[in-house]
N, C-alpha and C positions, 0 to 999 in steps of 0.2 A: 254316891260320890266315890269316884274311885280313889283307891288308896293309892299313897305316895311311895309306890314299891320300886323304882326306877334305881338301880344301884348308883351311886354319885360318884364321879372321877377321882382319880386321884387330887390331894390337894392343888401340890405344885402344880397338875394340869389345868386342874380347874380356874388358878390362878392367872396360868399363860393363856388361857382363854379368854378372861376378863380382860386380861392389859392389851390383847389384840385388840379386840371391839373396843376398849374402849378409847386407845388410842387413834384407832382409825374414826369412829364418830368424833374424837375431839379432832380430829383435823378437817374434818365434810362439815363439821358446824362451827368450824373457824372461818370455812371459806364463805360458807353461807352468811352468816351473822356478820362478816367484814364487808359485804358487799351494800349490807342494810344499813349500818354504823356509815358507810361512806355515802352511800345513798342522801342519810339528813345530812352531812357536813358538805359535802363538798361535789357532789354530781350532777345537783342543781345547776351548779353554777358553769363547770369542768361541760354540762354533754346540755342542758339545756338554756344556753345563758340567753338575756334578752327580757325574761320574763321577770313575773312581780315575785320576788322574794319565797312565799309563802305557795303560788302557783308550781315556780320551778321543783319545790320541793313537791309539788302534790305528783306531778310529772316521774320527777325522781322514782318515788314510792312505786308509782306504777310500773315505770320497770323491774319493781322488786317484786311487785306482785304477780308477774308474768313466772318467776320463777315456781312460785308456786301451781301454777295451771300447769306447769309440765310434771308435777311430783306425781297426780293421778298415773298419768302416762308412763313414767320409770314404775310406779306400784306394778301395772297390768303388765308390762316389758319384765322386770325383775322377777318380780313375784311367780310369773309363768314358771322362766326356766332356773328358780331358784328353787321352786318345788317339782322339777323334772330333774334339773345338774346334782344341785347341790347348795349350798349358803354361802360357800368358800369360796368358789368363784366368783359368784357374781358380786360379792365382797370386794376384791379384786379390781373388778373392774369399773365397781361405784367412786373406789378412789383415784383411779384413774383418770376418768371422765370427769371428775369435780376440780382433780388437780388442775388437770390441765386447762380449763376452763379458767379457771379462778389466776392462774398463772398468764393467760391471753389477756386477762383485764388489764393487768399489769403492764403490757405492752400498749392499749389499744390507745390511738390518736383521739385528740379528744374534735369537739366541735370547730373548733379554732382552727383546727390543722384538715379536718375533711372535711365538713359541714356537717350534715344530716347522717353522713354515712356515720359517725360516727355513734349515735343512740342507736341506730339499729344494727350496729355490730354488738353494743352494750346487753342488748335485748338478748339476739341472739345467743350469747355467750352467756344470760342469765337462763334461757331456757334450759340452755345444758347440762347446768348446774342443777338447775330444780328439778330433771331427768332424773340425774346423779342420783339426789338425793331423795327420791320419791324410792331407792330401790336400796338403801343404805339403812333404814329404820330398823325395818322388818328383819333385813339381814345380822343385823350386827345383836338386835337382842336375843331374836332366835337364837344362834349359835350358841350361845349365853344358857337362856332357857335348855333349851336343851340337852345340855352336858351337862347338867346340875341336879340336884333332886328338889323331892317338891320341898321339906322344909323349909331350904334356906331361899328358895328359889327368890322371893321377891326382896331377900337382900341383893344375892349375889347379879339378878338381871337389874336393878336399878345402877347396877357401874356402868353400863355402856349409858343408860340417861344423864348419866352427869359428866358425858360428854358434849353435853349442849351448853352447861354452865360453862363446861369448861374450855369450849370453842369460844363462845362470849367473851371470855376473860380474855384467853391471847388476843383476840380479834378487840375487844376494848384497850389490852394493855398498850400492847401495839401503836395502836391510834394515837393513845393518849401520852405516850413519849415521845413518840412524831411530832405532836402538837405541844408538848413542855419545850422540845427543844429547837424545834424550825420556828422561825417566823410563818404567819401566815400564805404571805406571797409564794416562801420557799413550799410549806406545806400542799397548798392549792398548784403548786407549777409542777413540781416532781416530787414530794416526798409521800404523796397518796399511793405514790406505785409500790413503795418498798413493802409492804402488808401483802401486797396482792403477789410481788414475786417471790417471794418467803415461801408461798406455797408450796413452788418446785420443789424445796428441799424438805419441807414435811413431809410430800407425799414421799419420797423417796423412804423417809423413816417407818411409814407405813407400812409401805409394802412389804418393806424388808420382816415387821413384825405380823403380816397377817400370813403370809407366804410359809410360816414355823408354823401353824395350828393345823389340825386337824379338822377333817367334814364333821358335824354331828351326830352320833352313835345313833340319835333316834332317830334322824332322817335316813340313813343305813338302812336302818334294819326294818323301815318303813318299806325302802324299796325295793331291798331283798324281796319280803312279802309279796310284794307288785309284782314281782318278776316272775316268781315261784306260783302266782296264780294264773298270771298270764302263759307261762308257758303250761301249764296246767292246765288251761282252757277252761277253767271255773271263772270266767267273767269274761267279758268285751272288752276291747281297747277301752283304758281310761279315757275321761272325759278330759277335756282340758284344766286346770285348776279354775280357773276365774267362772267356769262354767257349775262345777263341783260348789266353790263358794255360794255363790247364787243361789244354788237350787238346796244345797242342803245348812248354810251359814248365814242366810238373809237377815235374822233377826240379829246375830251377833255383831255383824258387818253396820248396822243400823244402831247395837249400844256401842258398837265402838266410834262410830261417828259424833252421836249427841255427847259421847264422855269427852270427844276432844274439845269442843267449844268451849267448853271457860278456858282450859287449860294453855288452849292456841291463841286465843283471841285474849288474856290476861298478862301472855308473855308477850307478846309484841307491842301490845299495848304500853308494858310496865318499862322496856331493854332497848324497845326501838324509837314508838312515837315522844317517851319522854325525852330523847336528843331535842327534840323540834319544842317540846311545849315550855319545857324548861328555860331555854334560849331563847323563845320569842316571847315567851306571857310572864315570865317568872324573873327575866331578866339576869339569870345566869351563865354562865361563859362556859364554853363549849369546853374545857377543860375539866370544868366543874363537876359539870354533867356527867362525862368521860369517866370522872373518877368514882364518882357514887356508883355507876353501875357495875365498875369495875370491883368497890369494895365489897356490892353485894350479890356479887355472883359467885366469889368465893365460898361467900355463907352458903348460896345457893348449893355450892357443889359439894359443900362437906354436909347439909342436911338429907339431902336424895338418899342415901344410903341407910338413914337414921329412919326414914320416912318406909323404906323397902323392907327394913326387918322390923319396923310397926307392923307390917301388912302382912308379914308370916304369922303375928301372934296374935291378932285380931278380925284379918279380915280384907281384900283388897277394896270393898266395898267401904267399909267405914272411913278409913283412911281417906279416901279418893274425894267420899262428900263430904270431907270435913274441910278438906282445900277448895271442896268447891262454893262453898256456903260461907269459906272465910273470903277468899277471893271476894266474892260479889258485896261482904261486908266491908270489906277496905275500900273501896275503890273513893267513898267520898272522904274518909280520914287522907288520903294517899295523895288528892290533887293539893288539898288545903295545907297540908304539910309542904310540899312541895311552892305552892304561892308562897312561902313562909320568906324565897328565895335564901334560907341558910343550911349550910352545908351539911351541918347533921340532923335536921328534918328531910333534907333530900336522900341522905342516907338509911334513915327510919325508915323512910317511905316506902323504897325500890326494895330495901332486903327486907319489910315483913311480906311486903306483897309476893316477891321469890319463895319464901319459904312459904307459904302456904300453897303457893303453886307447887312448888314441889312437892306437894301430901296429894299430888292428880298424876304429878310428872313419876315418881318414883314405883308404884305400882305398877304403874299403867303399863309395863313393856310383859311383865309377867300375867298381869290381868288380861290384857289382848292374846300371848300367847296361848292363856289353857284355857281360851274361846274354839279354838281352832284344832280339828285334827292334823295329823302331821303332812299328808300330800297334798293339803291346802291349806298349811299355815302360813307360809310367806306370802302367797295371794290373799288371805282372808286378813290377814294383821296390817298389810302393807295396805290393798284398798280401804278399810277403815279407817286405818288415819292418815292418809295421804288426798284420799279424795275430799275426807274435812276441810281440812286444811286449805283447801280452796276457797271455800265458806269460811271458813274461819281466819288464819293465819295470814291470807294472802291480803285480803283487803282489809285486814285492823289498823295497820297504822296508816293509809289512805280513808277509812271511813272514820275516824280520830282525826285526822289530820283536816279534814274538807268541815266535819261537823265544828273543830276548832273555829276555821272561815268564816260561818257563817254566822254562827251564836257568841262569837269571842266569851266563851263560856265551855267549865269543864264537867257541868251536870249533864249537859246531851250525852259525852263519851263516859263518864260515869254511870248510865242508865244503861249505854251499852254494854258494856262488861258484864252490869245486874243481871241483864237480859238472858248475856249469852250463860254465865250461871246458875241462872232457874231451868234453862236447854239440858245443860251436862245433869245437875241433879235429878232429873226426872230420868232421863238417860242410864245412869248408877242403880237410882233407888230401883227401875223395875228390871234389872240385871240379876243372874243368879250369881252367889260367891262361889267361887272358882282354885281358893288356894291349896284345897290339898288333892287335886285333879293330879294324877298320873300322864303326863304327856302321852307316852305312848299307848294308853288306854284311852283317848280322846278319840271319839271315834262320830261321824257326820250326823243329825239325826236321821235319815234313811239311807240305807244302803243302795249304788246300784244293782248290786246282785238280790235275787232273792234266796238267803238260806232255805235249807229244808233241818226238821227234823230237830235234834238237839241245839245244833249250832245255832236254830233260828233265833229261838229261846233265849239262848244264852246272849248273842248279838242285842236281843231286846233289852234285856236288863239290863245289861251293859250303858247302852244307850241312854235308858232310862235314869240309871245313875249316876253317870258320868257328868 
């Protein structure tokens, strides 16, 4: 295993690099997570009316789920020319395309005023989004990762993760003041828009902070290297990244997949589907709702950090199955709390369930990065957990939502969660630990080139221990 010899940035830089990323992921996972929040409350009704209550919402879901089928596609789009540019741009321009997107919802005519046209401008404008943010993960913890040394690494990368809490939170606060103080009528006719045009002025705040950081010293000096061999004629045009991933990160690319299943499939389950099951089976008011997740995403977003420098001093491994094995143990305490219909088992419920997700969510950006060497780290981090997420994230709270339908029962979607956490566990448990990995020592397990002589030697062992 290679040593954590990587010299670490200055504080305050290292600092201004956390509040870039992680301001820019909370504002891609405000846009994201607002559109899900709106999706149960009110798009049902706003883009697919007509239908039976529980239908429109399954409708709903599915255009949220489209968002996700396009994050594969931003992975392999981003991930490309983030490991060819750089991480800084295409940073840039994930907020870009998410803002603007998320700001068109805001304007867009509903059913009533187009007809049809109007879900499938919905659509569109949610693929966009899920472009966006297929190319924003990878981005925003790398940058992270890699300006930092290995000690503290999986404190200082779990700050761009609790930009998810922390997009949830504006994206529920939001909502949930809209909804204190509009009437319904007012809320459903025009006050769903104000969340969505809000965006225009966050991204602008983004930009302004991501636009002050610097590229990553070890993606530099990675392609310094590249350059210096390539003009040097000791190797062939590089491969492409996604190509590079493939052939020499298959197996990583595959624990990074299985490790996202609980993790994906327990947050949407616990942030989004509980909107719907809360309010139809539990007989709680959509305010209610609103606010539990609200209070326990807070927690969510001050234990990520608690959870990341766990995993510097034991292990990204141990951490990661202990949310995952807790996860799959909550899930039938979690409904029955919740049947309870009172306000502080609904709160129990959401914030143990968060925080033990967050013992998967808070590693995991450091754990994915010192999987990956550096000229196929954004391709190799990005497609493992984006093309999950298809599998996973996309359809939880439509496959929750339809088993609700059927079984008016919460042991089907309780079994499901078990499920997808015996996946992620198995996934962990035959993964190697990865924390005190040197980034820039991270290197493919076969080379294109073939060394001769010392270097070969040395590249093996290297390999070998890495």
């Amino acid at each position: 295993m290679a040593s954590g010899t990587t010299a670490p940035p200055p504080p305050a830089n290292l600092r201004r690099i956390v509040a870039a990323s992680l301001i820019g992921t909370t504002i891609e996972w405000y846009d994201f997570f607002l559109y899900g929040s709106a999706a149960a409350l009110v798009f049902n009704e706003l883009f697919f009316p007509g239908s039976d209550p529980l239908v429109g919402t399954l409708l709903s879901f599915l255009t949220y789920a489209v968002g996700f089928a396009a994050r594969p596609l931003g992975a392999l789009v981003f991930g490309h020319y983030g490991d060819r540019l750089g991480r800084k741009k295409l940073l840039v321009l994930s907020l870009l395309l998410m803002g603007g997107a998320t700001f068109a919802i805001g304007l867009l005519p509903t059913h009533a005023t187009i007809g049809t046209a109007a879900p499938v401008l919905l659509t569109v404008l949610r693929l966009v989004q899920g472009f966006a943010l297929g190319g924003e993960w990878g981005g925003a913890v790398l940058l992270v990762s890699e300006h930092g040394d290995a000690r503290r690494r999986g404190f200082w990368a779990s700050w761009p993760q609790t930009g998810a809490p922390a997009g949830q939170l504006l994206a529920t606060g939001v909502l949930s003041l809209l909804t204190a103080v509009l009437s319904d009528s007012a809320f459903g006719s025009w006050g769903w828009r104000i969340p969505f045009l809000l965006s225009g002025v966050l991204v602008v705040v983004g930009l302004w902070i991501r636009l002050s950081v610097d590229e990553s010293p070890v993606f530099q000096q990675a392609l310094a290297q590249a350059e210096s061999r390539k003009a040097a004629r000791e190797e062939e045009a590089e491969k492409l990244p996604v190509v590079s991933v493939l052939r020499h990160h298959w197996r990583d690319v595959l624990v990074a997949m299985g490790a996202r299943m609980a993790e994906n499939i327990s947050y949407y389950v616990i942030t989004a589907f509980i909107l719907v099951y809360a309010t139809t089976s539990a007989g709680v008011s959509k305010q209610t709702a609103l606010n539990a997740v609200l209070i326990a995403s807070a927690v969510h977003f001050a234990v990520i950090p608690a959870w990341g420098a766990l995993s510097d001093r034991v292990g990204r491994r141990p951490v990661y199955l202990l949310g995952a094995a807790g996860v799959g143990l909550w899930m039938f305490p979690f409904f029955r709390l919740i049947d309870t219909g009172g306000f502080g088992n609904l709160i129990l419920a959401v914030t143990v369930g968060l925080v033990l997700h967050g013992a998967m969510y808070a590693p995991q950006a450091a754990f994915f990065s010192e999987m990956f060497a550096t000229r196929m780290r954004y391709s190799g981090a990005s497609i493992g957990t984006q093309f999950a997420s298809v599998a996973a994230g996309a359809p939880a709270p439509l496959i929750a939502t339809a088993l609700l339908a059927d079984y008016d029962s919460s042991t089907p979607i309780a079994l499901y969660v078990i499920g997808a956490a015996v996946l992620t566990l198995i996934a962990v448990g035959v993964a190697k630990e990865t924390r005190h990995r040197d980034l820039a020592d991270v290197e493919p397990t076969t080379d294109d080139r073939v060394p001769s002589g010392a270097d070969a030697t040395a590249r093996a062992v290297d390999t070998h221990t890495a």
